[in-house]
C-alpha positions in Angstrom: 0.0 0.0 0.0 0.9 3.3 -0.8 1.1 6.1 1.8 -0.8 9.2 0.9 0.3 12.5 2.1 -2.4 14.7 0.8 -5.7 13.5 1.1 -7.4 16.8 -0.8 -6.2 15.4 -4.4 -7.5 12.5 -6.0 -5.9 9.3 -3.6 -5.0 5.7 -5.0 -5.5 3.1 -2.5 -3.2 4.0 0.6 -2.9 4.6 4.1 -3.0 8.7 4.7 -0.5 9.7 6.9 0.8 13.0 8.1 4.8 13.7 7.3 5.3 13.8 11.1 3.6 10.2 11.6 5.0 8.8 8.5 8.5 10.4 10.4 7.4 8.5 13.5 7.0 5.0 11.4 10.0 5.1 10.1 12.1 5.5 13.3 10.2 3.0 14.9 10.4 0.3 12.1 14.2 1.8 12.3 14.5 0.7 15.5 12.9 -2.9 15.4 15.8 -5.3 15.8 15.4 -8.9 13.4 17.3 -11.5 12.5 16.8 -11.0 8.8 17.7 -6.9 9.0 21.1 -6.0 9.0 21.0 -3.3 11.2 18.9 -0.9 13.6 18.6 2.4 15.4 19.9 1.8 18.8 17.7 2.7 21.5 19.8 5.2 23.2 19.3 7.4 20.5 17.4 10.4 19.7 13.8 10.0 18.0 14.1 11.2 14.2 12.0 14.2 14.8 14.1 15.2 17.4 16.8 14.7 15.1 15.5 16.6 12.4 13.8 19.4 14.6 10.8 18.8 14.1 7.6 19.1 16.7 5.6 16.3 16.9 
């Protein structure tokens, strides 16, 4: 599924999501730690919006 940012224009099929909670998804997937990824975002660090100065 696509994610859809702006749900005023015509939408495919998708999830609409906010930049900031689309932000938020991807530091948490970031962080998820499995055997078949080869790396995550260690918990000790900053959230990405944080990082990025952004207000959530």
């Amino acid at each position: 599924m696509a994610c859809v940012s702006n749900e005023r224009q015509d939408m495919p099929k998708g999830l609409v999501l906010s930049v900031n909670d689309y932000i938020v998804q991807v530091d948490n997937t970031g962080r998820i730690i499995r055997e078949d990824k080869r790396s995550a975002i260690s918990s000790g660090s900053q959230d990405i919006l944080n990082r990025l100065n952004i207000s959530a």
